[in-house]
C-alpha positions as CSV (number, residue, x, y, z in Angstrom):
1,X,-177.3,-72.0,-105.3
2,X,-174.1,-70.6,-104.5
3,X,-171.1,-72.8,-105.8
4,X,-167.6,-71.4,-104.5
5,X,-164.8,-71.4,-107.0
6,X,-162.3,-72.0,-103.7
7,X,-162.5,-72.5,-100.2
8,X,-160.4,-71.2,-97.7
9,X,-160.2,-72.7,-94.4
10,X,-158.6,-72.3,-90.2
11,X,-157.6,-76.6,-89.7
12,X,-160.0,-76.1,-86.1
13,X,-162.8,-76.2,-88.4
14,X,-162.8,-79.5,-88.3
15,X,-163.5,-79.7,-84.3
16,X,-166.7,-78.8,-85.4
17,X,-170.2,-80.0,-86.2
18,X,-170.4,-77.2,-88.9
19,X,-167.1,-77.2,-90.2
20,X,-167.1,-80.9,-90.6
21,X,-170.6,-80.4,-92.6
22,X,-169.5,-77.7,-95.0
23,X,-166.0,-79.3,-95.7
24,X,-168.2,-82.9,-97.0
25,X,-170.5,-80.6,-98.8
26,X,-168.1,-78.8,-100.4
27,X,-165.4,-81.8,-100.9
28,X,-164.8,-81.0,-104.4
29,X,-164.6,-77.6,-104.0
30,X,-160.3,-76.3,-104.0
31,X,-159.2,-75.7,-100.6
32,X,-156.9,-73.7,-99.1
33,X,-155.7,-74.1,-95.5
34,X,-155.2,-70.3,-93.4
35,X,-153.9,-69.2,-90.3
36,X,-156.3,-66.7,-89.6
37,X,-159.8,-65.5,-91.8
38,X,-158.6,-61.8,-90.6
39,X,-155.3,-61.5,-92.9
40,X,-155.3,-63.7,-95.9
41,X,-152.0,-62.7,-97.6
42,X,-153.7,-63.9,-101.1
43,X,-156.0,-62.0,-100.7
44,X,-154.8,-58.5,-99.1
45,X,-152.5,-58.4,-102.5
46,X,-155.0,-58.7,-105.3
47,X,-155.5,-55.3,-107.0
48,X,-159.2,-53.9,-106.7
49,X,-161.1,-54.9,-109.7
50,X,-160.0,-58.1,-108.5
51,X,-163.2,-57.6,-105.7
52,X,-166.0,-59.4,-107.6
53,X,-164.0,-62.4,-108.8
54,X,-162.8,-62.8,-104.3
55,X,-166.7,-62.5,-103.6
56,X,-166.4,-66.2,-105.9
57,X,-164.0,-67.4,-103.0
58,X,-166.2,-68.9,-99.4
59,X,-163.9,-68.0,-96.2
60,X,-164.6,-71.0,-93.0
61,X,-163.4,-69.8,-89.5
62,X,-163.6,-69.8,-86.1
63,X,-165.6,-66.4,-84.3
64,X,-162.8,-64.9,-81.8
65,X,-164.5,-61.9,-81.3
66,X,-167.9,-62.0,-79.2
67,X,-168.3,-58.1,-77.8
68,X,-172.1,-57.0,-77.7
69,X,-172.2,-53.5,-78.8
70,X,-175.4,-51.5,-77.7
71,X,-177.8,-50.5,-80.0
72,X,-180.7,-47.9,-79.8
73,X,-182.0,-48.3,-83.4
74,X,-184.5,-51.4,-83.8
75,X,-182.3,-53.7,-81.3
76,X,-180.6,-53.4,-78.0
77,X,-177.5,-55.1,-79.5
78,X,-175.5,-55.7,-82.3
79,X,-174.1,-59.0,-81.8
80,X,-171.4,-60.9,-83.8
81,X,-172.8,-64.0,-85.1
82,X,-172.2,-66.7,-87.8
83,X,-171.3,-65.3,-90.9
84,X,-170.0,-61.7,-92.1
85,X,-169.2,-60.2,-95.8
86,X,-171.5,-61.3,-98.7
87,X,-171.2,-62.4,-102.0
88,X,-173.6,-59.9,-103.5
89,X,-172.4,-56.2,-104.8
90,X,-173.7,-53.3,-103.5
91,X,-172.1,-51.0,-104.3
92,X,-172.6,-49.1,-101.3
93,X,-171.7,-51.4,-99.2
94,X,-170.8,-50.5,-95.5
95,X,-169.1,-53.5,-94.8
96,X,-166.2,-52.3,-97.4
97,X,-165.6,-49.4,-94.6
98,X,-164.7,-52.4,-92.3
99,X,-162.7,-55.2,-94.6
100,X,-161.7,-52.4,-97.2
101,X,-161.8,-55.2,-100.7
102,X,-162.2,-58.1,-98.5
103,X,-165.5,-58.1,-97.7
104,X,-166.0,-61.7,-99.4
105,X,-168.5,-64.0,-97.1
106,X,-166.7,-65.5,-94.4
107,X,-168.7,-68.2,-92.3
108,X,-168.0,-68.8,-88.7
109,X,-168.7,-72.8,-87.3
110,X,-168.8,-72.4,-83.4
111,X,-172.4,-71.1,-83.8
112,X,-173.1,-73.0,-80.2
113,X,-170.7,-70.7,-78.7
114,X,-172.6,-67.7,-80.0
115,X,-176.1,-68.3,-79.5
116,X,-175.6,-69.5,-76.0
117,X,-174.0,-66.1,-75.4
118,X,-177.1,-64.9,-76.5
119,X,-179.6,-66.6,-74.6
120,X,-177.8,-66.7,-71.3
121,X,-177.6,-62.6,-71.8
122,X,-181.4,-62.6,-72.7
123,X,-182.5,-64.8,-69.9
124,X,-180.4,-62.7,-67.2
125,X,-182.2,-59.7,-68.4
126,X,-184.8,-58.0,-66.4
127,X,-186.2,-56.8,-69.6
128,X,-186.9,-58.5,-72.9
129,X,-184.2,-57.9,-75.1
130,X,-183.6,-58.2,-78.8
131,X,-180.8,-59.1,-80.3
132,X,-179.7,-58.0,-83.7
133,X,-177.8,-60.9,-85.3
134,X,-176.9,-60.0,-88.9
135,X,-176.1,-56.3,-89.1
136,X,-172.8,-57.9,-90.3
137,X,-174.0,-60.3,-93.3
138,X,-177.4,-61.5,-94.7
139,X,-178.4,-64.5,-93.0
140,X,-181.0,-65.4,-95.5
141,X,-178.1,-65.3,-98.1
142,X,-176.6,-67.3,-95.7
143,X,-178.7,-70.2,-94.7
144,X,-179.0,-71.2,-98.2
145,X,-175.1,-72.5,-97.7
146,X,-175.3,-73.7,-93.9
147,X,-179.0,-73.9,-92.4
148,X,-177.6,-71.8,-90.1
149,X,-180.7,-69.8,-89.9
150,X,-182.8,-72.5,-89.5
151,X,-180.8,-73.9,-86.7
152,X,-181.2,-70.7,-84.9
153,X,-184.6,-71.0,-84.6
154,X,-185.2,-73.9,-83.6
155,X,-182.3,-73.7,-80.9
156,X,-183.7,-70.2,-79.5
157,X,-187.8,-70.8,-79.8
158,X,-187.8,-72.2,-77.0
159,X,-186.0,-69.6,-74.4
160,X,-187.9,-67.7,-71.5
161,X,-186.9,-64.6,-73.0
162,X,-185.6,-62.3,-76.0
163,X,-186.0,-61.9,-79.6
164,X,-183.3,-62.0,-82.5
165,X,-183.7,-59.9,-85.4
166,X,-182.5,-59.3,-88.6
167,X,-182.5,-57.5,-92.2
168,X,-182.2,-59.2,-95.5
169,X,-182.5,-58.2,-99.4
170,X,-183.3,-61.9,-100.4
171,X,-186.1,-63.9,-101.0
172,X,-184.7,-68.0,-100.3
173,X,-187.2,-68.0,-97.4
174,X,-188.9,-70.9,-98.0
175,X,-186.5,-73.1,-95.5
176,X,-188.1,-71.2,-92.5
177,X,-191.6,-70.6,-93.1
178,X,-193.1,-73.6,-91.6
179,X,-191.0,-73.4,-88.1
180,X,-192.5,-73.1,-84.8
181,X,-190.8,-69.8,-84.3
182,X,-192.7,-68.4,-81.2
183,X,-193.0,-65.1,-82.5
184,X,-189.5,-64.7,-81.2
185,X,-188.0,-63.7,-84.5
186,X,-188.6,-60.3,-86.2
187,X,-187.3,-60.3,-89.4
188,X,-187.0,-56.8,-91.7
189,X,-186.7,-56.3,-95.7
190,X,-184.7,-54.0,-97.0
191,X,-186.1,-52.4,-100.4
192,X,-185.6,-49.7,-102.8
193,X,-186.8,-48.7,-105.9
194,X,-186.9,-51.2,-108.8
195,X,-184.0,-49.0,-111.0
196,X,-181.9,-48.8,-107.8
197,X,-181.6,-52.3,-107.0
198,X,-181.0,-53.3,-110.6
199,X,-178.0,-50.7,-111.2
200,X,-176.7,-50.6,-107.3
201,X,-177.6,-53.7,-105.5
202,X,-175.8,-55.8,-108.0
203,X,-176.7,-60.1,-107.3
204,X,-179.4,-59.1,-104.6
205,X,-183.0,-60.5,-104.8
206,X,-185.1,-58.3,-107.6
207,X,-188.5,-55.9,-106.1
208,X,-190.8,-58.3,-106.6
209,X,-188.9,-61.2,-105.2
210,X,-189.1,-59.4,-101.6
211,X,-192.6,-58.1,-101.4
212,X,-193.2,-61.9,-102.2
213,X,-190.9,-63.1,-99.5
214,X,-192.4,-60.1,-97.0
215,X,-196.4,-61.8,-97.7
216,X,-195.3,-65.4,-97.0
217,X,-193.2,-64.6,-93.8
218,X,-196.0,-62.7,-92.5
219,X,-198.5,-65.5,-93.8
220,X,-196.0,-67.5,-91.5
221,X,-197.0,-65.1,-88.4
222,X,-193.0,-63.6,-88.3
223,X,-192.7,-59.9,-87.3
224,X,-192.0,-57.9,-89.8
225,X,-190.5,-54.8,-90.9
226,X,-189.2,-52.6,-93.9
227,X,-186.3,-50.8,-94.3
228,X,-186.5,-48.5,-96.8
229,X,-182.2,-48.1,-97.4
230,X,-180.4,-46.8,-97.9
231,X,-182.1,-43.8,-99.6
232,X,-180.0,-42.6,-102.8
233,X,-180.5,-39.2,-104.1
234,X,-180.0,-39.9,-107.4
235,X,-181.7,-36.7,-109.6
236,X,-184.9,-37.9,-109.8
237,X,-185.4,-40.0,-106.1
238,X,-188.6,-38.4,-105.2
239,X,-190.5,-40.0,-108.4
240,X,-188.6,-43.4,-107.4
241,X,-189.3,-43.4,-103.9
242,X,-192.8,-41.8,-104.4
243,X,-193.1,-45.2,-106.7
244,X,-192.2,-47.6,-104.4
245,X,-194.1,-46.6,-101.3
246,X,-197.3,-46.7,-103.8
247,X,-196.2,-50.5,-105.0
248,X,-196.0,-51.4,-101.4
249,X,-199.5,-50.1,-100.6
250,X,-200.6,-52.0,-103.5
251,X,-198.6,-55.1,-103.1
252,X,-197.9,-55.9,-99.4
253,X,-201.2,-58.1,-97.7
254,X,-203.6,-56.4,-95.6
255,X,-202.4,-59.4,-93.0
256,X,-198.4,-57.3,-93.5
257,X,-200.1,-53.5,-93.1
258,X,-202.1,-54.4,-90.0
259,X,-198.6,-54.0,-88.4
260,X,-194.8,-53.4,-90.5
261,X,-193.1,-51.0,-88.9
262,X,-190.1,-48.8,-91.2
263,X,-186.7,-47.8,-90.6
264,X,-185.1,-45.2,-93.2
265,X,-181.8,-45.3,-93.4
266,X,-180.2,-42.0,-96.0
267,X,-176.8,-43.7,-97.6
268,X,-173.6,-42.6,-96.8
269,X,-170.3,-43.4,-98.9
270,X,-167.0,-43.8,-98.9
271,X,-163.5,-43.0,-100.6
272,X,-162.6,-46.7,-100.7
273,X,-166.1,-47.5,-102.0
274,X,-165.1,-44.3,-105.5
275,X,-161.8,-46.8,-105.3
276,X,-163.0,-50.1,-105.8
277,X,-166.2,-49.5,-107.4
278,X,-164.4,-47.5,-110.5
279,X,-161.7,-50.4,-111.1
280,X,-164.1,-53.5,-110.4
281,X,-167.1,-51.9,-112.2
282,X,-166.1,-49.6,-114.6
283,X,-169.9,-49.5,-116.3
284,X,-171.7,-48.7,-112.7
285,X,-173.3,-45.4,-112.2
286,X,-171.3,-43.5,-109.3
287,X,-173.0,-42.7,-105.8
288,X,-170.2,-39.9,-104.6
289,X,-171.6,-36.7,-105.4
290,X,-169.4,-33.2,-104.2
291,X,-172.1,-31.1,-104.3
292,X,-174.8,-33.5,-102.0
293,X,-172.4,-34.7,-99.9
294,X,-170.5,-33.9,-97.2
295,X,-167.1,-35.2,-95.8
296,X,-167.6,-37.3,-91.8
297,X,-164.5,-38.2,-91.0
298,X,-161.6,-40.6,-92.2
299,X,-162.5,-40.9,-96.4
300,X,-166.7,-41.3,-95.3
301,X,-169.3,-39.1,-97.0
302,X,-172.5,-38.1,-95.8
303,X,-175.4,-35.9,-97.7
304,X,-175.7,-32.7,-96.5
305,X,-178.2,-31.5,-94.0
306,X,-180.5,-30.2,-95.6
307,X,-181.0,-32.4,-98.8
308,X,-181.2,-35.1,-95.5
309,X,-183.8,-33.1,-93.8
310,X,-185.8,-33.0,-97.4
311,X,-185.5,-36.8,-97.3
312,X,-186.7,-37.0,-93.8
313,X,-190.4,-34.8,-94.3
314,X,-190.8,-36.5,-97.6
315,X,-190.8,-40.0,-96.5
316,X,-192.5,-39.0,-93.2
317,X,-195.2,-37.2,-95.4
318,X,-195.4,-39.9,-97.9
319,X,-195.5,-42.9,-95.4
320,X,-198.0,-41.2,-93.6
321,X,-200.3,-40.8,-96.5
322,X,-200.1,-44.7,-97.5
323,X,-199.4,-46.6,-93.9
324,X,-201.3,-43.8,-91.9
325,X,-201.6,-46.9,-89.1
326,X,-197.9,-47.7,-89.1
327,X,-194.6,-46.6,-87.0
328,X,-191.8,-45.1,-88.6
329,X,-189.0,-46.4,-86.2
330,X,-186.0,-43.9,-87.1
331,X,-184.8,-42.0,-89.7
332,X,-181.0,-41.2,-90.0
């Protein structure tokens, strides 16, 4: 269980249900009273191998912003919601692109406020929308701090319409397996091969851990789907890739193949990710590569077209071979 070395805290906090909750759980816990969870000063200044030891540090607000921004992926929106950052490593990690070395776990306590955004948007809906609620954190990471996630569905079951979905790396799903969820939850897994997640996803839940988790929340009747991201092509990533499709053939239920869905997703880099990574990890293996990739714009890297259109018949061919039944949602 996550134990913060400090916590630091907006005073409104304490207007709330939430906030009042995590301050008494954490009462012993250092604290720190901020203006703002945007532009901590403290935290701005601290050099960049500095960036594991603020991931120690838990962040409590108050959600400002509330913009639903249309999706065409898995979702129809991408919607802000209770927490953002994380306190595991990738070192890929898109959220850097956003919060640069800040992208420590922050926690946001008017949760009310945000779901009932949410629900009055879904029930004004001529269609049946779903609502993706953690593209900006990992709300099983999460709820093993504030229940949030637990909360969420029980507060949203029982709504005349929508979903709310989500992707996680971890496994601490045991909380939410016995709720009456309604089918009204779809909830994805994001893997990759064993040697990638033990040298890249630094702190995230191990192979084995989330085809575990994927049986029982299927066992639990949840929705569920894989993302296979984001593909790294390190030199050998066929063999590695080839590998884990075959584990998940042999390891996933029947009750999970009848109907997982995938999402491929090829990674893309940064400058400030070569920045941090080589100052806070000095050891770590490094993901920019001049001849795969290609610049996109402001510092971002992408793989070049055709290495990405290798990826993209590969994993079609190979996903084809083992889940001939299933849908490949996207590949990007």
């Amino acid at each position: 269980m996550f134990k913060p070395k400090s916590i630091y805290y907006e005073p409104d906090i304490k207007d709330y249900e939430l906030g009042k909750e995590l301050l008494k759980k954490y009462k012993e816990i250092p604290k720190f009273e901020i203006a703002n969870h945007n532009n901590i000063e403290e935290m701005r200044n601290k050099s960049n191998k500095e960036f594991a030891n603020m991931k120690k540090n838990l962040i409590i607000g108050i959600r400002k912003t509330h913009k639903f921004v249309e999706n065409h992926k898995t979702s129809d929106y991408l919607v802000p919601y209770t927490s953002s950052g994380c306190i595991a490593s990738c070192l890929y990690c898109y959220l850097i692109c956003n919060y640069n070395k800040c992208a420590y776990l922050r926690l946001f306590v008017n949760r009310e406020q945000m779901l009932d955004k949410i629900i009055k948007t879904a029930e004004k809906a001529e269609d049946n929308l779903n609502f993706e609620i953690g593209s900006n954190s990992d709300l099983v990471l999460e709820n093993s701090i504030t229940n949030n996630l637990v909360w969420t569905i029980e507060n949203f079951k029982n709504t005349s319409k929508g979903t709310l979905t989500f992707p996680t790396k971890f496994d601490m799903i045991d909380d939410i397996l016995n709720l009456n969820h309604k089918g009204k939850i779809i909830i994805r897994m994001s893997v990759n091969p064993e040697e990638i997640i033990n040298k890249v996803e630094l702190g995230t839940s191990r192979l084995a851990e989330r085809i575990q988790a994927i049986n029982k929340l299927k066992d639990a009747d949840y929705k569920i789907g894989i993302l296979i991201a984001p593909v790294i092509f390190v030199q050998n990533w066929k063999d590695l890739y080839l590998e884990l499709i075959q584990r998940l053939a042999k390891e996933l239920s029947e009750k999970v193949k009848k109907d997982v869905f995938f999402e491929i997703i090829f990674m893309t880099y940064s400058y400030v990710h070569t920045k941090i990574n080589e100052e806070a990890f000095p050891n770590a293996i490094n993901l920019y590569s001049k001849e795969l990739m290609k610049g996109r714009g402001r510092g971002k890297y992408m793989y070049k077209d055709y290495l990405r259109e290798e990826g993209r018949k590969f994993f079609i061919e190979k996903l084809n071979k083992y889940f001939p039944g299933n849908t490949i949602e996207y590949i990007v």
